[in-house]
N, C-alpha and C positions, 0 to 999 in steps of 0.2 A: 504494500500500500504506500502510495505516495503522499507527502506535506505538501501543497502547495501555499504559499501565501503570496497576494497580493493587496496593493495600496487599493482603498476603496475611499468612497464619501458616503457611506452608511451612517449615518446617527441617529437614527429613530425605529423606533418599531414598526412605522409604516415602510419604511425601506428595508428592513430583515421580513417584515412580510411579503412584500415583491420577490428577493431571492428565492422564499424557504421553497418554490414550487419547482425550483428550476436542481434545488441541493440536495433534497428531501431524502433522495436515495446516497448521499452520503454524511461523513461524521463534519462537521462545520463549525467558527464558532469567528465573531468581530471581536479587537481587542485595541482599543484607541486609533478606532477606523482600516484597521488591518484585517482581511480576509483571508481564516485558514480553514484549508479546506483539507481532509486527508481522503482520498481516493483512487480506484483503478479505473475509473473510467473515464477522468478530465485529466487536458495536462496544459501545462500554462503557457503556450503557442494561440496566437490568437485565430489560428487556422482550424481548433480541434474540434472533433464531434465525440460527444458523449452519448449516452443510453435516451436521453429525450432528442436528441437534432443538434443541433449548432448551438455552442454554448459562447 
């Protein structure tokens, strides 16, 4: 399983609500605007496709 993190501008619960549909099937979490994601199915190339289409 892979760490990904990347820089986000998440600060609110409305915008970890937008995410959680697209994460849902992985382990996730924001941490002073930073996105970690651990997963086999994303990878941090902005070309990739996961388990739902184009991430």
């Amino acid at each position: 399983m892979k760490q990904l993190q990347f820089k986000s501008n998440i600060n609110c619960g409305g915008c970890v609500s937008k995410i959680t549909p697209v994460l849902k099937d992985n382990e996730w979490s924001v941490d002073n605007k930073v996105l970690t994601v651990k997963t086999d199915s994303l990878c941090q190339s902005n070309h990739c496709y996961g388990r739902g289409g184009r991430f």
